[in-house]
C-alpha positions as CSV (number, residue, x, y, z in Angstrom):
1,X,0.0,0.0,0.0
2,X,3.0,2.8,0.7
3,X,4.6,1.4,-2.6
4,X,1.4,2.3,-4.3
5,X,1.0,5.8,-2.8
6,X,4.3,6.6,-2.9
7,X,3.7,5.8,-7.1
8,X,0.1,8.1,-6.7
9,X,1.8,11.0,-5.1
10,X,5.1,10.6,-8.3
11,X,2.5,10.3,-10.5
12,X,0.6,13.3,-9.7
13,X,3.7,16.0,-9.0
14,X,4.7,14.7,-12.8
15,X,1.2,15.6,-14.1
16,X,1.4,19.1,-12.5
17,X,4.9,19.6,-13.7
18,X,4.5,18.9,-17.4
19,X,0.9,21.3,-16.8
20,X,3.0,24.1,-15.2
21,X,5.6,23.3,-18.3
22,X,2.5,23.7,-20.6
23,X,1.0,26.5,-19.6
24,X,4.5,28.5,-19.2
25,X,5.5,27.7,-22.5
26,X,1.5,28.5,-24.4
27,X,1.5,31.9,-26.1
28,X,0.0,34.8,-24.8
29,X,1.2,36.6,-22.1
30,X,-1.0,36.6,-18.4
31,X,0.3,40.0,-17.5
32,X,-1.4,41.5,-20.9
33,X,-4.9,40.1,-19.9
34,X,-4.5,42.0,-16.2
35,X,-3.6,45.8,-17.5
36,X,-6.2,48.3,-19.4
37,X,-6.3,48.2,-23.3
38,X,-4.8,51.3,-23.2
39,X,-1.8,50.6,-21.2
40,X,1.9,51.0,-21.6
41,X,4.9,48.4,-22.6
42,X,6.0,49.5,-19.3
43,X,3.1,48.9,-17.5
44,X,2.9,45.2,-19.4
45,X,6.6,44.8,-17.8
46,X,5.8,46.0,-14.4
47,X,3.0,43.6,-13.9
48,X,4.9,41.3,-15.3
49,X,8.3,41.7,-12.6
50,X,5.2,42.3,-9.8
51,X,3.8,37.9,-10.7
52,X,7.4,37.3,-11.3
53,X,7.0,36.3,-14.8
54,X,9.8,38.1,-15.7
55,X,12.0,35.3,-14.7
56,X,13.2,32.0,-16.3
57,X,10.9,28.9,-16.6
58,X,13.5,27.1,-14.0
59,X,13.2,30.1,-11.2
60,X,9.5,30.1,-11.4
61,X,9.4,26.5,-11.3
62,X,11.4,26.4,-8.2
63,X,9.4,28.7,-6.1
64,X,6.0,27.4,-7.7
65,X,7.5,23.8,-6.0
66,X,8.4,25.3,-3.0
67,X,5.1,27.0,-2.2
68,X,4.0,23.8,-3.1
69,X,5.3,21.7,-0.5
70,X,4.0,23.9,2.2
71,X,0.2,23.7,0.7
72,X,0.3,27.4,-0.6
73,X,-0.9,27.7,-4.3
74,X,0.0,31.2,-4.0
75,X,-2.8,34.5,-5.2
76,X,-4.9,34.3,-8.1
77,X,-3.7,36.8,-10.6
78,X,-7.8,37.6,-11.7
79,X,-9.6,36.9,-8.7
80,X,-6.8,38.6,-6.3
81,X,-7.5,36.1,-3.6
82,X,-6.1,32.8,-2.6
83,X,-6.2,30.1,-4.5
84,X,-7.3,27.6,-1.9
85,X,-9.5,30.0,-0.8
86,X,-11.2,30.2,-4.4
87,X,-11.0,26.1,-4.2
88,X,-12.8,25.8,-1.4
89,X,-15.6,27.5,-2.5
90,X,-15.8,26.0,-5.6
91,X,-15.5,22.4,-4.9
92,X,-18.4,21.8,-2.6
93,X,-20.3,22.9,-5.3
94,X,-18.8,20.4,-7.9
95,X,-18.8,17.6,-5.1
96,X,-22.4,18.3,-5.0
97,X,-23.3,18.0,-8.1
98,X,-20.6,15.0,-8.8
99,X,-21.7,13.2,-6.1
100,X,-25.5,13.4,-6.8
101,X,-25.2,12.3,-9.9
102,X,-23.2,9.7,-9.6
103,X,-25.6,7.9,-7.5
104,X,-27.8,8.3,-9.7
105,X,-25.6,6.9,-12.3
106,X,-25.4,3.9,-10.7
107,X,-28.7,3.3,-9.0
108,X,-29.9,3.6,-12.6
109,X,-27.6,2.4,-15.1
110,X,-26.4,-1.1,-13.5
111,X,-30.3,-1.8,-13.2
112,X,-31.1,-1.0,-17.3
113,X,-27.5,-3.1,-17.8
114,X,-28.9,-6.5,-16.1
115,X,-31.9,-6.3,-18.1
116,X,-30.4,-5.5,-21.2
117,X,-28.6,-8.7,-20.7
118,X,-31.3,-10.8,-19.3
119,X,-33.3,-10.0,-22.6
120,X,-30.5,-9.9,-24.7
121,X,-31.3,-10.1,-28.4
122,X,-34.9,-8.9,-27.8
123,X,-37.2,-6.1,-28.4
124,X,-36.6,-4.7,-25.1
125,X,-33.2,-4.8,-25.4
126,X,-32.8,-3.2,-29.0
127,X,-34.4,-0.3,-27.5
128,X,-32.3,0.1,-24.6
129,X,-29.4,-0.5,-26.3
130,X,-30.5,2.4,-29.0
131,X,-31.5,5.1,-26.1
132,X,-28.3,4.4,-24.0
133,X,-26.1,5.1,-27.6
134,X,-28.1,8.1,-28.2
135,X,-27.9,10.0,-24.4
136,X,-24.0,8.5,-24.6
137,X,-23.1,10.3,-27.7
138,X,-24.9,13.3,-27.6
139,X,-22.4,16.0,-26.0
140,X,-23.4,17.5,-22.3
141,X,-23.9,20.7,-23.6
142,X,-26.3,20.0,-26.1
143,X,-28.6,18.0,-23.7
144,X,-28.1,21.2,-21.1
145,X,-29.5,23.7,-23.6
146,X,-32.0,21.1,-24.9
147,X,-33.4,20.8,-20.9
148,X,-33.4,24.3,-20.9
149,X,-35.5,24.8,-23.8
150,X,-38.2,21.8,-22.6
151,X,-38.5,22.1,-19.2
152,X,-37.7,26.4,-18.7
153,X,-38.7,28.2,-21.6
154,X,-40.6,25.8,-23.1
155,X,-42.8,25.1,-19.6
156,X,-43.2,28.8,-19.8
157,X,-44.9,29.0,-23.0
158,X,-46.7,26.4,-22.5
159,X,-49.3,27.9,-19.6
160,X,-47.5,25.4,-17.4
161,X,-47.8,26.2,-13.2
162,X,-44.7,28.1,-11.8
163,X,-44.0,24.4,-9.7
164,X,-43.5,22.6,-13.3
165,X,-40.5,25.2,-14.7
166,X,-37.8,24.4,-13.7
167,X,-35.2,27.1,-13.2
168,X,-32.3,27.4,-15.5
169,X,-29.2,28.8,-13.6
170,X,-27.6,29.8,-11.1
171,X,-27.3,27.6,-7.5
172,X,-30.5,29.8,-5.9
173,X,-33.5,32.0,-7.1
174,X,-31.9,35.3,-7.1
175,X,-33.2,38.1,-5.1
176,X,-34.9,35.5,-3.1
177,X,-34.3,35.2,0.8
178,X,-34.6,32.0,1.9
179,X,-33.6,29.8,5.0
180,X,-34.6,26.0,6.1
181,X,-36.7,23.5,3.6
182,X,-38.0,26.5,1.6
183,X,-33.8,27.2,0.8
184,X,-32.7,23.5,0.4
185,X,-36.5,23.0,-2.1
186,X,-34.6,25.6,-3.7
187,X,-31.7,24.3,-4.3
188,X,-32.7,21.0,-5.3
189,X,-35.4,22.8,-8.2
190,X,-32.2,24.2,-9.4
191,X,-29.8,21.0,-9.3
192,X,-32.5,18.8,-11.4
193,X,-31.5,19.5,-14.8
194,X,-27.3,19.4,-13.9
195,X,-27.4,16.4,-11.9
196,X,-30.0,14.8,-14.4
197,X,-28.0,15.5,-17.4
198,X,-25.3,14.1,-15.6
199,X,-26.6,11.2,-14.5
200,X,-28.1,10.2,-17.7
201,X,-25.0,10.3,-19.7
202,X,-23.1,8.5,-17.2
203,X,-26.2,6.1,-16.5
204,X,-25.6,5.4,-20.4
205,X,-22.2,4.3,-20.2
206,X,-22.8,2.1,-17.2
207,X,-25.5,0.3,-18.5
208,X,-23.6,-0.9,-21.7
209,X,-20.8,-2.0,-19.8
210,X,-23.2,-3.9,-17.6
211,X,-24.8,-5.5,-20.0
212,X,-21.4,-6.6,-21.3
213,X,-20.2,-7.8,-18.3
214,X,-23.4,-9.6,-17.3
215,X,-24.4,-11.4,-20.5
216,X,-20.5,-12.8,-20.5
217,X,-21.5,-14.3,-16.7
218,X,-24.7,-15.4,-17.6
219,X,-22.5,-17.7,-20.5
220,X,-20.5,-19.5,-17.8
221,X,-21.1,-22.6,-16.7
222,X,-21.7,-22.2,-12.9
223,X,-24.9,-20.1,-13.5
224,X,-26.0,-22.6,-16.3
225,X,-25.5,-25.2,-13.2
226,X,-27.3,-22.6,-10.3
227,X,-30.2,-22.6,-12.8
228,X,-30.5,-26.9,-13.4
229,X,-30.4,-27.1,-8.8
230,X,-33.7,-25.2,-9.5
231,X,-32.4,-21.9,-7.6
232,X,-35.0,-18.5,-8.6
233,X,-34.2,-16.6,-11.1
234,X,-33.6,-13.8,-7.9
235,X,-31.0,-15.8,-6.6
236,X,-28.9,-16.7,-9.9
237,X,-29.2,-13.0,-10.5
238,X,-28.1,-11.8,-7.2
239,X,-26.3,-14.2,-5.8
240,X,-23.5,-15.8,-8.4
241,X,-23.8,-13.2,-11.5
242,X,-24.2,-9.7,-9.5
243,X,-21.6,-11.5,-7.0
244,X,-19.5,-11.9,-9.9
245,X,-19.6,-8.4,-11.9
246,X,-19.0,-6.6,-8.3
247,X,-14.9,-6.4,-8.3
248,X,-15.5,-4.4,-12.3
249,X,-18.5,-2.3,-11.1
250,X,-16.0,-1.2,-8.0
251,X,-13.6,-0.4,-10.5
252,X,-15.9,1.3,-12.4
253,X,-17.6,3.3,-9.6
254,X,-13.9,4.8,-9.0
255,X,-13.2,5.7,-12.5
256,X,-16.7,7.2,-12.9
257,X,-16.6,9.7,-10.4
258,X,-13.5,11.7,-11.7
259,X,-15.3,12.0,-14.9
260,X,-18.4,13.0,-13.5
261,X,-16.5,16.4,-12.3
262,X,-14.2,16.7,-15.0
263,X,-17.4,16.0,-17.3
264,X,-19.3,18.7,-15.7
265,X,-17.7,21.9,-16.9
266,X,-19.9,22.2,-19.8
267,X,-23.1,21.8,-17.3
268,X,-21.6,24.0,-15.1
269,X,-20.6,26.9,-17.7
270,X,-24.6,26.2,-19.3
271,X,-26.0,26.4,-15.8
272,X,-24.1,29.2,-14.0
273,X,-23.3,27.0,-11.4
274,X,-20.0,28.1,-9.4
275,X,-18.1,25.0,-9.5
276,X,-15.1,23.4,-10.2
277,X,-15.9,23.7,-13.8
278,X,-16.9,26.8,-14.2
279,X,-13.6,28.2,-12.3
280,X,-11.0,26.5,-14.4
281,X,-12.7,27.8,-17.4
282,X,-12.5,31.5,-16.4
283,X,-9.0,31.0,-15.3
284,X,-7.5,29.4,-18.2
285,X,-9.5,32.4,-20.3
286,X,-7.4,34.6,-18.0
287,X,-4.1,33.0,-17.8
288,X,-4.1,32.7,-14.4
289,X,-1.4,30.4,-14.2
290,X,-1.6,30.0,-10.1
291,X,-5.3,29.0,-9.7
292,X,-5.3,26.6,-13.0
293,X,-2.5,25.0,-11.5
294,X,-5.1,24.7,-8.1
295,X,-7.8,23.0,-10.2
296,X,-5.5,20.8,-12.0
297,X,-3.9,19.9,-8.5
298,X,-7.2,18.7,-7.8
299,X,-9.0,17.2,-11.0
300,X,-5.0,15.2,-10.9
301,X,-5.4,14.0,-7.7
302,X,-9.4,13.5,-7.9
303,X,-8.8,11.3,-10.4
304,X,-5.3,9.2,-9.4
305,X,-6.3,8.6,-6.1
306,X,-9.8,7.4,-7.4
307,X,-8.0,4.9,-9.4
308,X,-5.9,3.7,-6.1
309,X,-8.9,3.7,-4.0
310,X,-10.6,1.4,-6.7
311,X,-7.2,-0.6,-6.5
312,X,-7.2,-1.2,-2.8
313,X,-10.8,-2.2,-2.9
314,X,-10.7,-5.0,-5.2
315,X,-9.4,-7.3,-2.3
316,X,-12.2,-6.5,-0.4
317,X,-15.3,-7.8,-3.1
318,X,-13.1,-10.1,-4.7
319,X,-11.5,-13.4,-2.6
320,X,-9.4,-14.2,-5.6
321,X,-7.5,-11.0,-5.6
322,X,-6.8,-11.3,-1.6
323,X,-3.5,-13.8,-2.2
């Protein structure tokens, strides 16, 4: 277990070294985006001394590591504020939302994937299989504007009652002062259409991988034999071919959730919602080198230490991996 963090924690400081490599080497220049339009060389150069940009890649890199090691991602260069303090706003929001959905993902995609199997090669199936393609493919964006135009503007136009529309963006109803159930009502009328979109897409993907997984189970020869002792159908399904899929849903339930919150900075830029997202986007608009080096920091460690959690696990669901 050491061996394998001490291989996370390489891992990750090389991923945030090639990104501050990246973004040091990309053209444009992050002190031209923080001066007026109508400013000076010499202003461009004292802003530029002020970030310490006017140094070489190596000297920046060395204090960028430095400030590092002591958990200090320095000041945002747009924002003028800490970046961890920026972080911490923003990833409750995307843990949220991540989170949320991801149950959802599950609670609703393995489900769809064992029937898919079960009826493999029938109607049922076909049309599964067609509408989990479909919502798979189509990008997030395109379903958040679609939701938008159905179930906001659409609910509008439609005479439907003020409960039916669902809101559009932004976390809360603005202008509105609220505290207790009539805040957190709120707040879930406004997550629906993120955290369905969400869901849905991801609920896709799982369900074709379950039915993969579970029609390749149902093949093997000590279901064909649970069936012949005359066990229920409930008890081939959930005892020997659920049983067996569990280690690769594990798996999968580590590797989803990074790409739930990498996935939703479309939603969030199409929602307005504060997030993770949404804050990496405006920062790598504004070449603010300290706080995209935050989020990456995060979304690199979000998603490496998923994969080592799902590693550790598999011992756990499966016996065979315990020697």
């Amino acid at each position: 277990m050491l061996r394998r963090v001490a291989g996370a924690l390489l891992l990750l400081w090389l991923v945030l070294t090639i990104t501050f490599a990246l973004i040091r080497l990309a053209p444009g220049d992050a002190a031209a985006f923080l001066v007026p339009p109508a400013a000076t060389a010499a202003d461009i150069a004292r802003i530029r001394a002020e970030l310490g940009l006017d140094q070489s890649i190596a000297v920046q890199y060395a204090r960028w590591a430095s400030t590092l090691l002591r958990a200090d991602f320095g000041e945002s260069f747009s924002l003028h504020r800490p970046v961890l303090s920026a972080l911490r706003d923003a990833i409750p929001v995307s843990a949220g939302l991540g989170g949320a959905s991801l149950l959802l993902t599950f609670l609703v995609g393995v489900p769809i994937g064992v029937v898919q199997a079960i009826c493999r090669g029938r109607a049922i199936d076909r049309v599964l299989t067609v509408m989990t393609t479909v919502v798979y493919a189509a990008p997030s964006f395109w379903l958040a504007l679609a939701l938008v135009a159905i179930f906001t503007y659409g609910a509008a136009a439609w005479g439907l009652p003020e409960a039916m529309r669902l809101p559009a963006f932004a976390l809360r109803t603005p202008g509105a002062s609220l505290h207790g159930w009539p805040a957190a009502i709120d707040l879930a009328r406004h997550a629906v259409l993120p955290v369905a979109i969400l869901a849905a897409i991801g609920a896709a993907g799982i369900a074709r991988y379950t039915r993969s997984s579970v029609a390749d189970v149902l093949e093997q020869d000590f279901v064909r034999t649970a069936r012949a002792k005359g066990l229920a159908p409930s008890a081939v399904y959930f005892r020997h071919v659920l049983r067996t899929v569990l280690p690769a849903l594990v798996v999968l339930f580590a590797l989803a959730l990074p790409g739930l919150v990498a996935g939703s900075i479309f939603v969030e830029q199409v929602f307005a919602w504060p997030g993770m997202g949404r804050l990496m986007v405006s920062a790598i608009v504004a070449r603010d080198y300290p706080l995209v080096m935050g989020a990456t920091a995060v979304y690199a460690a979000l998603v490496i230490f998923a994969n080592l959690a799902g590693d550790l696990a598999l011992p756990l669901v499966d016996p065979r991996r315990r020697a």
